[in-house]
N, C-alpha and C positions, 0 to 999 in steps of 0.2 A: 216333024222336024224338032223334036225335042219340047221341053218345056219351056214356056216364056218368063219373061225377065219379072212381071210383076207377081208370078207366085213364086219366084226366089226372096224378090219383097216381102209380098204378105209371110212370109215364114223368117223372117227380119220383124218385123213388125211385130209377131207373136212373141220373139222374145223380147222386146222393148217391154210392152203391157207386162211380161214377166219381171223384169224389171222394175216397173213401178208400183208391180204388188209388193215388191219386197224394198221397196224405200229408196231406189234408186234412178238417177235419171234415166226416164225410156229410151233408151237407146237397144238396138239390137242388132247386130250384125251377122252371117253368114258365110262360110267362104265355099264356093261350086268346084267339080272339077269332073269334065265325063260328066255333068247331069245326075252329080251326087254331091249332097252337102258332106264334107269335109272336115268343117270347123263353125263349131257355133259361141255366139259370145253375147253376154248380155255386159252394161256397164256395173263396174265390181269394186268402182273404189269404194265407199261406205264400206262396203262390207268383209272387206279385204284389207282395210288400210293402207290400199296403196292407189298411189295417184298416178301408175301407169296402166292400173286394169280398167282400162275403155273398152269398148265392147270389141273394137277393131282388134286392140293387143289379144282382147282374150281366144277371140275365134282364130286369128295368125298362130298362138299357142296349142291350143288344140288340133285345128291342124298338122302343125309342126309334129307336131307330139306322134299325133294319127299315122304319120307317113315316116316317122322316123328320120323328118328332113327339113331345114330351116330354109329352105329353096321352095317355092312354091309357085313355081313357073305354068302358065297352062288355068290358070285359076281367076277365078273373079268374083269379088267380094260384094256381098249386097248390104250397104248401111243404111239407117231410116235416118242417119241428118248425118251433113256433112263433117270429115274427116279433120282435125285438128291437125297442128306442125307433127307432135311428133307421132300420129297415127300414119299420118302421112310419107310420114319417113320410113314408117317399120314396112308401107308399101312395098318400099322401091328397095328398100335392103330384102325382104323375104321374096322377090322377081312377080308380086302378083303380074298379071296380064289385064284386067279391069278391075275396076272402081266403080259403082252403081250405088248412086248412093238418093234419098228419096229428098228430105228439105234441104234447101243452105242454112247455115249458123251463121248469122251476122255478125257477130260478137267474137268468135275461135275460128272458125271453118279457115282451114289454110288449102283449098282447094281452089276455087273461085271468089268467094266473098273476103275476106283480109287481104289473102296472098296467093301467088298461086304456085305452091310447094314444088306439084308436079312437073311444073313446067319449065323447072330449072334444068339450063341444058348442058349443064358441067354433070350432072348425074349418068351413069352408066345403063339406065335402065330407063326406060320410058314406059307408062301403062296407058291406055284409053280408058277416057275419062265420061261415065254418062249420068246425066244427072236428072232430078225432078221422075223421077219410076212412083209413082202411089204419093206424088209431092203434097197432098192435101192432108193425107190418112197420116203420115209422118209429120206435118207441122202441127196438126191438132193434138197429136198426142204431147209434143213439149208445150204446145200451148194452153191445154190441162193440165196439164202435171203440174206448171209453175204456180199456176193459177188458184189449183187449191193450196199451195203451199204456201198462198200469201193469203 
């Protein structure tokens, strides 16, 4: 019956560590569609200078790109920590269909822990929302990361 939700994870989680080799926060994101990755994204602002390439934008971008189409209805994106306002946004504007996402962010997450972005019901689009997939493997890694950084 196809491949399960936590090795869309662990291949989220692969790019976060890739991430934090190269000096950025581990985050890593995936976007599925059909039981094929689509769009992969790791967090890019360091290194990019821009402070909208989060791993979510980056893999929605690829994607996009991928398919020729900023619609990406049928799809669902596997993140290792929870989605910020405006990753959250670029959700419901590119039509994902789920959200899979591994820690909450206490601090940003505008999914469950601040706010709950998604669940605004003036929006035209609704996704389902699953959370805590590999919640352990993904909170250790922001909680290393920070940890040698202090």
């Amino acid at each position: 019956m196809g491949v399960d939700r936590e090795y869309w994870m662990q291949q989220a989680i692969a790019l976060a560590r890739q991430a934090a080799e190269e000096g950025e926060v581990p985050v890593g994101a995936v976007l599925v569609k059909d039981e094929e990755i689509i769009g992969r994204g790791i967090n890019r602002t360091i290194t990019d200078s821009d402070p909208t390439a989060h791993a979510e934008i980056v893999a929605l971008r690829d994607a996009a790109s991928n398919l020729a189409n900023y619609r990406l209805p049928g799809t669902e994106l596997y993140v290792t920590i929870e989605p910020c306002t405006m990753c959250a946004g670029a959700l419901v504007h590119a039509r994902v269909s789920c959200l899979c996402f591994g820690a909450r962010e206490p601090k940003a997450g505008s999914v469950v822990s601040t706010r709950c972005v998604l669940g605004n019901s003036e929006f035209n689009h609704r996704l389902e929302v699953i959370e805590g997939i590999c919640q352990q493997e993904c909170s250790e890694l922001m909680t290393s990361f920070f940890r040698e950084k202090r």
